[in-house]
N, C-alpha and C positions, 0 to 999 in steps of 0.2 A: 434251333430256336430262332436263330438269325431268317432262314431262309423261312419261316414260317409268317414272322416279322413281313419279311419281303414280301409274303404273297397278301400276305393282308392288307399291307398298303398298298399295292396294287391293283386288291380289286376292290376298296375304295377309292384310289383313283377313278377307275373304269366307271366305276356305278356313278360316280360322282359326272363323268362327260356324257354318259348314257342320262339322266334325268338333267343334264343342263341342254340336254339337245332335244328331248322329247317330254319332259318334265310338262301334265297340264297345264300348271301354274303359269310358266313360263310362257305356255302359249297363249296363255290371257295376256300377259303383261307385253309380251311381244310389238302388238298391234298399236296398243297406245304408245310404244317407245317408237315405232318407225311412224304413226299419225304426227307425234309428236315432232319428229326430223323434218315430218312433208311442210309441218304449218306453221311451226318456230321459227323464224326468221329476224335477226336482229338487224341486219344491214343488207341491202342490196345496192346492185349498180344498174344502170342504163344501159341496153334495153334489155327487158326482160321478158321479151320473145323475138325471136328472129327467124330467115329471111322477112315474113311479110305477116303483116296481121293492118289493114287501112283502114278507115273509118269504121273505127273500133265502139260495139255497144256490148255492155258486161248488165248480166243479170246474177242475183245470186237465188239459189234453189232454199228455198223457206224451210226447207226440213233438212237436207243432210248439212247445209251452210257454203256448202260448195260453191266456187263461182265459176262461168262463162262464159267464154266472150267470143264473138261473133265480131268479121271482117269480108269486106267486097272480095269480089270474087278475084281470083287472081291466078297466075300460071309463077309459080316459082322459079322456072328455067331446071328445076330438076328430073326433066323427061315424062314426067307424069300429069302433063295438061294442068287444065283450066280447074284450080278448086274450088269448086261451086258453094261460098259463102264458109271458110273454115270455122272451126266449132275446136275452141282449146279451153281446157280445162286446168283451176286450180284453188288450193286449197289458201291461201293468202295472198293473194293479187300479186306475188312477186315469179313465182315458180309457175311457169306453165308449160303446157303438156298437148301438143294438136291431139285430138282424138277421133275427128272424119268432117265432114261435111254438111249441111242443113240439108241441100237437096243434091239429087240423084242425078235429074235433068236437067235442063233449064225450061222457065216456063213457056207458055204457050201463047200468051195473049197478044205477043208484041214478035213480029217478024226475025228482028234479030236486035242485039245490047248486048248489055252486061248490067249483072246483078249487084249493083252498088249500094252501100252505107247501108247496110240492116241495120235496123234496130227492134232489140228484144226486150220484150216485159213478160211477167204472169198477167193473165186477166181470169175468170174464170176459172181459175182450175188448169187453164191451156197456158200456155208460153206461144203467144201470138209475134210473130218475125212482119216487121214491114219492110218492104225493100223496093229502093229502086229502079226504074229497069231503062238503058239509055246507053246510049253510042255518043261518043264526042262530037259534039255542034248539031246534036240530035233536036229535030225540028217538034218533037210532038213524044217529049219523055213521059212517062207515067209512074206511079206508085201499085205496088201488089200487098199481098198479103199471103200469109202460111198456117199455119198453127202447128201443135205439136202436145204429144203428152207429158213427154220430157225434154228438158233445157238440151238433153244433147242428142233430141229429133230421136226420127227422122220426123222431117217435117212435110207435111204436105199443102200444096198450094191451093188454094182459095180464087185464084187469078185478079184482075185488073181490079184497083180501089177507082182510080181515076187515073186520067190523064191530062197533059197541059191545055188541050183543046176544052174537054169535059170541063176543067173547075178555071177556066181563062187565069193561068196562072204558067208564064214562060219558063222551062226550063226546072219542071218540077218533081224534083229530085230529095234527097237526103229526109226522108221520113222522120217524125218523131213522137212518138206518143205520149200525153199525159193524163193521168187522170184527176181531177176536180170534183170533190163533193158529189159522188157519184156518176160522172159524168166524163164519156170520154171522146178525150180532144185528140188531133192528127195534125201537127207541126210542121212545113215544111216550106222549100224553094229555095232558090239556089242564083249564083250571079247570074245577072241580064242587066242591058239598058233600056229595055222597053220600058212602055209608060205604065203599064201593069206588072210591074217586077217587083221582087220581095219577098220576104218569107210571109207566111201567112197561117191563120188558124181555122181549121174547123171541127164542128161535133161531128160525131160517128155515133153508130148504134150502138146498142149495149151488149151486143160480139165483139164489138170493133173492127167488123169486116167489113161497113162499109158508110158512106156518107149521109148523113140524113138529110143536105138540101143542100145541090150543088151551089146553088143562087146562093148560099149564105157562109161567108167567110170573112176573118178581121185581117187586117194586118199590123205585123207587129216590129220591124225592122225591113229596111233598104234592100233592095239589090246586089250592093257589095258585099253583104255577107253571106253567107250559108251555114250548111252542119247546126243547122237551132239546137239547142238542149235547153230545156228550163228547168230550174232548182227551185223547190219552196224550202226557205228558211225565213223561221222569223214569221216578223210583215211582210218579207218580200217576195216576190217572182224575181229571179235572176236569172236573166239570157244572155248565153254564151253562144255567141258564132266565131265563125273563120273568114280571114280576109284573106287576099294573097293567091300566089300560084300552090297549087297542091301537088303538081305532078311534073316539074322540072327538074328531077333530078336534083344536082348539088347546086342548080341554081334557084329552087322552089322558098319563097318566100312564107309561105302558111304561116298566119300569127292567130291567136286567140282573144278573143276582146268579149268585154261585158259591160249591160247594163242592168236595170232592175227596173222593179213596178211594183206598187201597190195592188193592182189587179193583175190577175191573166193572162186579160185582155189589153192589159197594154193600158196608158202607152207607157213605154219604158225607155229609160234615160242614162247616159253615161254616167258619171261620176264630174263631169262638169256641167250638169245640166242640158247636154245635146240628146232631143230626139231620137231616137234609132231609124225612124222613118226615115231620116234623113242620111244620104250616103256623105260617107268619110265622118260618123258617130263611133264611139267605142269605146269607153277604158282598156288601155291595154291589160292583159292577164298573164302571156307568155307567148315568146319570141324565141324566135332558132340562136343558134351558138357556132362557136367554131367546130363543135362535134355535132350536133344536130343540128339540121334545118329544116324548113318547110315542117312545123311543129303545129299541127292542128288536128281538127274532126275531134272534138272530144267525145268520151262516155260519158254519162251520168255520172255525179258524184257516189263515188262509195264510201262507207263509212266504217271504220274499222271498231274492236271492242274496248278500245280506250278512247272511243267518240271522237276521233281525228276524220278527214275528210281527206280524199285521195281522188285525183283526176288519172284516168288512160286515155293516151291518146296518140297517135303515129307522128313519127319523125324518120329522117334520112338521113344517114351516114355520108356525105359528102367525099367521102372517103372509098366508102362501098355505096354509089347512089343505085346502081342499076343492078340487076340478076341476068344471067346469060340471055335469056329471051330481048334486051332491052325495057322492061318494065321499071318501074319504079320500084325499087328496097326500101318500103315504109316500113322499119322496126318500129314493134310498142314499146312505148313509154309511160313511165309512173314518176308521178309528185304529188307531194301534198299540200293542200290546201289549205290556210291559216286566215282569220276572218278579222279584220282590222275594222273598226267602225262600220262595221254589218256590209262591208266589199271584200271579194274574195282576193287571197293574193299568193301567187306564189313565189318563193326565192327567189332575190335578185331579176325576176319575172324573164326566167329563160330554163329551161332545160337543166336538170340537175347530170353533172359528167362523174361524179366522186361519190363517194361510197355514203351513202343514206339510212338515217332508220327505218328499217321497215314497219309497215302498218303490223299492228299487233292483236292478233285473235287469242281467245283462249282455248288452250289445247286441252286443258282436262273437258271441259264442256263439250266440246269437239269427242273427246275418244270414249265419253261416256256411252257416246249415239251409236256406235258401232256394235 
């Protein structure tokens, strides 16, 4: 009786790890427990991608929820060359994951550069990449264009939007798209002291591949800034540029600064009432630290499912400033954004080094889609 006993609990044991190993059921609920590990996130720390991710632009995909984020081209010093605009993926702005490349080549339009500051949006149905393409103290930089069917490409190029010669605008670089009441506009330009220096606005077509009248452009902040991003909240347009060295190593100063406007168009104003036109304009927004430096290029604001507001954007380890090749080691960085009298602000307005709440999505919502 005993050993009859024994076999019978037995082979309910056995049945019992046989259906918790292959059990249907199980395999449904499977996917939302590990969705759930991917997106759950209560805290994180700084950085949360590493060696390199630089002028960083995050798109999220309207259907699965997923985000990515796109970075200048770079050589990690890990034996595997130049990666042509990396493409990293993740499911809550904290956890990311490289998953390849935007493009295959480099383009064609421009002799020789480097494919710097993408930025990506949906337009259309496509995930349109601007990028742009330039060599250091480069006399006549230009802007391109890509598109793609999916956020994570392959994308194919479109070639030359403009260049600095074409739209008389020096040194015109770091892209940025927005659109307006149907209407879309191309952000851009980067430090000069020429007498036409500035970031600057124009319309594009309704592809947004290309300019609709070289002759006509605004301007909207100085020469000393770059990296444009503008925010609608509210009443306002809020332009965030970068001042400072981007690519000095532990000595790179990159800070973040902002104004705002009523219109678009500008003109837009610090938080003391100074012009942006005007060079050494800015509220400050965030500054390097004894762990990060050279803290700038931002992404677009993202906005998490408990309607908080989170910035990415590249910083340097002072510590680890460089990768074998001598390149710059721009780890990503994430902070949040908290809005005081309708200005943005973050922490102590420097870099977070300590462990943080993370942005928070919902995961059932999230695992229903799968």
């Amino acid at each position: 009786m005993l050993k009859i006993l024994k076999y019978e609990v037995y082979a309910i044991f056995l049945m019992h790890v046989l259906f918790s190993c292959h059990s249907p059921v199980d395999s449904v609920k499977n996917p939302r427990e590990i969705n759930k590990a991917s997106v759950l996130k209560k805290t994180y720390i700084n950085p949360v991608f590493e060696p390199i991710l630089a002028d960083p632009s995050v798109v999220r995909d309207p259907n699965t929820k997923d985000f990515y984020a796109y970075g200048t081209a770079d050589n990690w010093g890990d034996g595997k060359g130049q990666r042509l605009v990396s493409i990293l993926h993740s499911k809550n702005l904290v956890d990311w994951t490289w998953i390849g490349t935007a493009f295959q080549q480099k383009p064609t339009w421009k002799p020789e550069g480097g494919i710097w500051a993408p930025d990506v949006v949906r337009l259309n149905n496509k995930y349109v990449l601007y990028y742009a393409f330039s060599t250091w103290g480069d006399p006549n930089p230009g802007i391109g264009v890509a598109t793609a069917d999916q956020a994570a490409g392959p994308f194919v190029d479109h070639g030359k939007v403009f260049d600095s010669h074409q739209i008389n605008v020096p040194n015109s670089i770091d892209p940025f798209f927005f659109r307006e009441k149907g209407a879309n506009y191309l952000f851009w330009g980067s430090f000069s002291d020429a007498s036409t220096q500035g970031t600057y606005g124009t319309l594009l077509t309704g592809d947004g591949l290309q300019v609709l009248d070289m002759h006509k452009k605004f301007k909207v902040a100085a020469g000393d800034f770059e990296a444009v991003v503008i925010h609608k909240r509210k009443d306002f347009y809020y332009f965030f540029g970068s001042k400072g060295s981007c690519c000095e190593g532990a000595k790179s100063t990159y800070h973040i600064l902002v104004g705002r406007a009523k219109q678009l168009q500008g003109p837009y104003y610090d938080r003391e009432g100074h012009d942006l036109t005007n060079r050494g304009s800015g509220t400050l927004l965030l500054k390097g630290n004894t762990k990060f430096v050279g803290t700038g290029h931002n992404s677009r604001i993202m906005t998490d499912d408990h309607g908080d507001d989170w910035l990415l954007y590249h910083g340097i380890d002072p510590k680890q400033d460089r990768v074998p090749t001598g390149g710059n080691r721009r780890v990503l960085l994430l902070d949040k954004i908290a809005w005081v009298d309708d200005w943005p602000l973050v922490e102590k307005n420097t870099s977070s080094i300590n462990a943080k709440s993370a942005p928070f999505f919902n995961t059932i919502a999230l695992s229903s889609r799968k």
